[in-house]
N, C-alpha and C positions, 0 to 999 in steps of 0.2 A: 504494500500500500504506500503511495507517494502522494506529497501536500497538492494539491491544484495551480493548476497554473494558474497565473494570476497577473500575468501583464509580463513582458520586456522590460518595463522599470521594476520588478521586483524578481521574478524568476526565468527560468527556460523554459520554450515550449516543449523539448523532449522530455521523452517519459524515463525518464535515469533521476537516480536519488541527486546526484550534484547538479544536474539542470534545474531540478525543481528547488532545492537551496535559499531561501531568499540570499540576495545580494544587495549592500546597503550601494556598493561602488555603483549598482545598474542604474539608481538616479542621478547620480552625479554625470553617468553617460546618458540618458535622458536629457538633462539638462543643460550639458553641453552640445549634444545634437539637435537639440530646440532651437537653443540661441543661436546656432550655428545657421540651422534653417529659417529665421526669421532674419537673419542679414542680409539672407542669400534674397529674399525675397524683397526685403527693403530696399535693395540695391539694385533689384531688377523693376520693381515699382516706379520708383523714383531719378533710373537711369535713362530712362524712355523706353526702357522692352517694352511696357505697355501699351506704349503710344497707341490708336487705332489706326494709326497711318501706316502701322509695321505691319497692319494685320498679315498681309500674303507675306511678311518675312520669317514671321516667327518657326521655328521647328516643327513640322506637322510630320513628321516619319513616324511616331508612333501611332495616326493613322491611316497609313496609308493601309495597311490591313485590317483597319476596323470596318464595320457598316456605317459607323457614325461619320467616316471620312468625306462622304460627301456631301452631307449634309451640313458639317462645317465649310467645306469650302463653299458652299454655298453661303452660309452663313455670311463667309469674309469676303466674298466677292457684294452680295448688297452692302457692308457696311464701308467698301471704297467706293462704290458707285452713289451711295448716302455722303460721304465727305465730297466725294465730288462737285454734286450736286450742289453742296453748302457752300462751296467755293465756288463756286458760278453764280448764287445768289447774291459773290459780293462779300459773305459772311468767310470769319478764317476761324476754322474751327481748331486749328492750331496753336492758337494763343490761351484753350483752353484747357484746365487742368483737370478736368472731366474725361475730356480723349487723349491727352497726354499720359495720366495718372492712376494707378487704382489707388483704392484704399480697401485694406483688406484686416480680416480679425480670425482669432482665432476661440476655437473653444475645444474642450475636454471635460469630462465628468472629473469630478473633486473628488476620488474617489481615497486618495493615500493624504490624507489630512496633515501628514505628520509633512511635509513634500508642498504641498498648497500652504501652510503657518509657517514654512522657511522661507516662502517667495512672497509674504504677506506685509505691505509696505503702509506707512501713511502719508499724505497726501498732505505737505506741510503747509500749503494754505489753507485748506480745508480741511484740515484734521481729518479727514475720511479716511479710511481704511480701505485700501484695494489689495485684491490675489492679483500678486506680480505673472503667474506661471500662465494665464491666458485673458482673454478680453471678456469671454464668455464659460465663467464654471458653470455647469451644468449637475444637477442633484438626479441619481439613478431609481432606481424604484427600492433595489433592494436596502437603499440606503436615504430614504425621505422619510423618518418615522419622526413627527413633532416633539418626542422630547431626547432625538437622538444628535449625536456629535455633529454629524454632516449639514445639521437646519440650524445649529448652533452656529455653526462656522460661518456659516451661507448668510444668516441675517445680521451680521456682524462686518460685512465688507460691502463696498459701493459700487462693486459691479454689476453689471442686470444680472441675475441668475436665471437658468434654464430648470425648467421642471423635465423629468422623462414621466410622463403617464399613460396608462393602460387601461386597458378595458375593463377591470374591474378597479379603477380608481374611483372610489367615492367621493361624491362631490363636494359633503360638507366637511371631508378632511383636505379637498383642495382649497375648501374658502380659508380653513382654518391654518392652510401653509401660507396661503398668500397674504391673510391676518401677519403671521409671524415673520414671513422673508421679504413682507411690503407694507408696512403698517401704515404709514404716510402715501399709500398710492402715486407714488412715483413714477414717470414713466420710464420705460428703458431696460 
């Protein structure tokens, strides 16, 4: 009998007694391949990859064998024939940082609390509290219980928080989380 796997930031997915192991180092490479993948992204955000003018530049080889491949290029072929367009009107839709730019977020269930309270910052003009680790923590089913750690966590930082709910989620315990993870009905 072997513990469960339980995530790449905590164990291996093989079935052997030392894959399954927790490993405290697996968050610290978690978290260095996060941040790593969030530069990568910022850098391409913000470098013009996104531009929509690059549309037919960008790397499409991964689908050249999909089904979806054509219906992207389709896709990228109205949205150069749309800036075209825009610039014929006179309009330079290039000066804007809507077709220049994305803005992009990330989310994850809150699931290793101990992991979420190390990347747990305050917001020195506003005293608020934010989870560093993503934009949007999200609360899982098996882990939304009103008087449990993860709604403790949750109602205590200024992030939006995500519900996971299911079909047998009752209703008067979702007014009752939202009571607790939203008291001031906030939007966001």
């Amino acid at each position: 009998k072997l513990p469960s796997y339980r995530g790449d930031i905590v164990n291996g997915l093989d079935f052997t007694p030392e894959a399954r192991r927790p490993d405290p180092r697996r968050q610290l490479r978690a978290y260095s391949q996060s941040a790593a993948t969030l530069n990568l992204l910022r850098a391409l955000a913000q470098g013009g990859f996104a531009d929509l003018h690059r549309v037919q530049q960008w790397n499409l080889d991964f689908l050249r064998a999909s089904p979806q491949g054509a219906r992207y290029h389709d896709l990228a072929d109205r949205i150069s024939e749309t800036l075209a367009f825009i610039r014929a009107c006179g309009l330079d839709a290039a000066t804007g940082p809507q077709v220049r730019q994305v803005q992009f977020y990330t989310s994850h269930e809150a699931l290793l609390l101990g992991y979420e309270q190390a990347l747990t910052r305050r917001e020195p003009v506003t005293g608020e509290w934010y989870d560093g680790s993503t934009h949007l923590p999200w609360i899982g089913e098996r882990t939304r219980q009103l008087d449990g750690a993860h709604i403790e966590f949750a109602r205590g930082i200024a992030n939006p928080i995500g519900l996971k709910l299911g079909p047998s989620t009752d209703p008067d315990t979702l007014l009752r989380l939202l009571d607790v993870l939203n008291p001031d009905d906030r939007p966001g």
